[in-house]
Structure formats: structure tokens, C-alpha cells
C-alpha positions in Angstrom: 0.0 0.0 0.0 2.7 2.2 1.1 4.6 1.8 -2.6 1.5 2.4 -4.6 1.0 5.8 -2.5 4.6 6.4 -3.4 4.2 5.5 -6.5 1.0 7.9 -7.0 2.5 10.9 -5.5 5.5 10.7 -8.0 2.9 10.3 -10.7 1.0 13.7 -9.4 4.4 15.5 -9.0 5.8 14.6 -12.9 2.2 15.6 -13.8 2.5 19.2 -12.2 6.2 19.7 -13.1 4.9 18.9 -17.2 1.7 20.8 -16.9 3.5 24.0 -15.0 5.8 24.0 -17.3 3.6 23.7 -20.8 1.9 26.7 -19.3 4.5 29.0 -21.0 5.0 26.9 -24.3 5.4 28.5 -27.7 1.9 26.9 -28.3 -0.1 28.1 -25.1 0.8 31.5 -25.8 -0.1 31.3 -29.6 -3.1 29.8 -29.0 -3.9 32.3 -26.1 -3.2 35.2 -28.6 -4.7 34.4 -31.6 -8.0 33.2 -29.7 -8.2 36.6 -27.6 -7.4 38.2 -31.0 -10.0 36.4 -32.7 -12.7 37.1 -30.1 -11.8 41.3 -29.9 -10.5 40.2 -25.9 -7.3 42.8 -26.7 -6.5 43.2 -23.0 -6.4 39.0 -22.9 -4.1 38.9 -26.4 -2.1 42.1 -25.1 -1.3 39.6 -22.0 1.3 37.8 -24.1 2.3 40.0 -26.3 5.4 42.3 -26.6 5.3 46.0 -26.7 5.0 46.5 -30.3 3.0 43.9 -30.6 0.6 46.0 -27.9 1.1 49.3 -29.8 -0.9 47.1 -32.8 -3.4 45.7 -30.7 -4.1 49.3 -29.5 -4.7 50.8 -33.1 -6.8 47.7 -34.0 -8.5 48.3 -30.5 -9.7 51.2 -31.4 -10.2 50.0 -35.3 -12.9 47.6 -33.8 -15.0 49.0 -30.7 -18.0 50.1 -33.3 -18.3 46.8 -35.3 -21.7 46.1 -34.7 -23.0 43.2 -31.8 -23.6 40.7 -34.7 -20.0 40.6 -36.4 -18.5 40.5 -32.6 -20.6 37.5 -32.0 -19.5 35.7 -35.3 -15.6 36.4 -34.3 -16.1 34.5 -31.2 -17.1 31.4 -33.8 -13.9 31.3 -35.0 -12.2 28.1 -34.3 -7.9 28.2 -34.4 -5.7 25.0 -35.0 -2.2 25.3 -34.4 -0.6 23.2 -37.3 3.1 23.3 -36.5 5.7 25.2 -33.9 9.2 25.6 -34.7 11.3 26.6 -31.6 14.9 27.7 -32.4 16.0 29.6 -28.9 14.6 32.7 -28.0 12.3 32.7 -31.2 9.4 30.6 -32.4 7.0 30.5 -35.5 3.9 29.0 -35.2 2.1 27.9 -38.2 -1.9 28.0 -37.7 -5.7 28.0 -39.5 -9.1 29.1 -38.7 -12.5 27.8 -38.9 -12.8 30.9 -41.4 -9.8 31.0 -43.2 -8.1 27.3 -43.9 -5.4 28.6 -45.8 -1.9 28.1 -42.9 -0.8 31.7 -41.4 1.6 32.2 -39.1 2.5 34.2 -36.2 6.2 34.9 -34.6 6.8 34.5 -30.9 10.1 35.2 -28.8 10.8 34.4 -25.0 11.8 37.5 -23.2 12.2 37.6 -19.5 11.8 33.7 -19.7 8.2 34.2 -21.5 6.8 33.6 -24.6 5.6 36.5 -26.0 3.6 36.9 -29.4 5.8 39.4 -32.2 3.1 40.7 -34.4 4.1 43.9 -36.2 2.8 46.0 -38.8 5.4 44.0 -41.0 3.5 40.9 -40.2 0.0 42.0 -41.9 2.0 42.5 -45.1 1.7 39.4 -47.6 4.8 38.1 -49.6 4.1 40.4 -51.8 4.8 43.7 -49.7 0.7 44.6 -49.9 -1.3 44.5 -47.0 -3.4 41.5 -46.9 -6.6 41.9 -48.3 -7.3 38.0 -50.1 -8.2 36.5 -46.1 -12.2 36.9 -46.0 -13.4 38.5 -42.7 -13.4 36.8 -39.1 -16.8 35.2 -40.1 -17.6 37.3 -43.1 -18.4 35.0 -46.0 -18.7 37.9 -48.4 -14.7 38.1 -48.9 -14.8 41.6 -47.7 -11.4 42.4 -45.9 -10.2 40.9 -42.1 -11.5 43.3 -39.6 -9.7 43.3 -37.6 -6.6 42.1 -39.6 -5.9 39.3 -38.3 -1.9 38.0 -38.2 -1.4 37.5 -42.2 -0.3 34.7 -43.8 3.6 35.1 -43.9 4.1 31.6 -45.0 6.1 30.7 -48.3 4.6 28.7 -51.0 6.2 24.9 -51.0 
């Protein structure tokens, strides 16, 4: 009895240390960004985020606090899926979709202070072409009318 106790207890503390420490993943944060993005929650995406990535969030802030109720309440639809994370260091890229736009984006993350932090720039709304991204439908717009807000672009090279 004593051994499966022990054996229990060892089991609970590898499950904290792994579950403490996924907290602050490339992936957690991502996730936690582009879903607050997603939904308008700026204060929850500007939680991991760095400080230009704030000054964005602030512009699109203000960019979005007269959409009507019934576009806010489609945003909060949208569904992410984090494809891929590539960690090299003190930078990461994460390679996602949406329930409304299928086509893989990603977004760039680096750790400072020991956290992962979300890097989305004006640079990052651009498309390969140096353009500002206007071929991604809106957050649960079918009509193929602009992102609004833009959403991270899709900064991914053709393979």
C-alpha cells in the first residue's frame, strides 16, 4: 500500500512539473493570442504579447469597438488549429488556421524575461508580396470583404 502511495505521489508531482511548465510553451501562448485576437479580448491577447505587438493591438483596438454586436458574436465562432511550432532559442513560429480562413498563417513568438511572447508587427500584416493583406475573407464574413480586424497575415512561403 505504502509503494503504490509512493508510487502515486511521483505520478501527481511529474504531472505538475509537465503541466507547469507547458503553461509557458510557444503553443499556449499562440493559442492564447490568436483566440483573444479572434474574439476582440485585446486586453487577454495584449497579456502575451510584446510591446509592439501592444502598440498594434491598441490601433486595432480602437479600429474595432464600433463593429456592430452581430459581427462581434461571429468572431467569437472562429475556431484556431495550431498546425506546426518551430522553436529555435529565444524565437518561435507558429504555423496555424481558422475555422474561417483554412489557408496556414503564421504568427512569430520570442521568449523575453523567460516568457513567450507573441511578435506581431505592422510587418507581419503584409503578404509576400509587400501589400497589406486583403485576399483573407473576414473573421466570419463570407462575403470576402477584408479581415476586420486584420488578423496575423499569412507570412508563409509557397512549398
Amino acid at each position: 500500500m505504502k509503494k503504490q502511495l509512493s508510487s502515486f505521489l511521483a505520478i501527481i508531482a511529474i504531472c505538475a512539473v509537465l503541466i507547469s511548465c507547458s503553461s509557458n510553451s510557444p503553443k499556449v501562448t499562440a493559442e492564447k493570442f490568436l483566440t483573444s485576437i479572434y474574439q476582440l479580448d485585446y486586453s487577454g491577447a495584449k497579456s502575451v504579447s510584446t510591446d509592439d505587438t501592444k502598440k498594434m493591438l491598441d490601433m486595432y483596438e480602437q479600429f474595432t469597438m464600433n463593429l456592430p454586436d452581430s459581427m462581434k458574436q461571429q468572431f467569437k465562432k472562429i475556431k484556431i488549429d495550431v498546425k506546426t511550432v518551430k522553436e529555435e532559442k529565444d524565437n518561435a513560429t507558429v504555423t496555424y488556421t481558422t475555422t474561417d480562413f483554412p489557408k496556414e498563417q503564421t504568427l512569430h513568438l520570442v521568449k523575453q524575461n523567460g516568457k513567450w511572447m507573441a511578435h506581431w508587427t505592422k510587418e507581419d500584416t503584409k503578404t509576400d508580396q509587400g501589400e497589406m493583406s486583403t485576399d483573407q475573407p473576414a473573421m466570419g464574413d463570407s462575403t470576402g470583404a477584408p479581415a476586420t480586424p486584420p488578423a496575423p497575415a499569412d507570412t508563409a512561403k509557397a512549398k
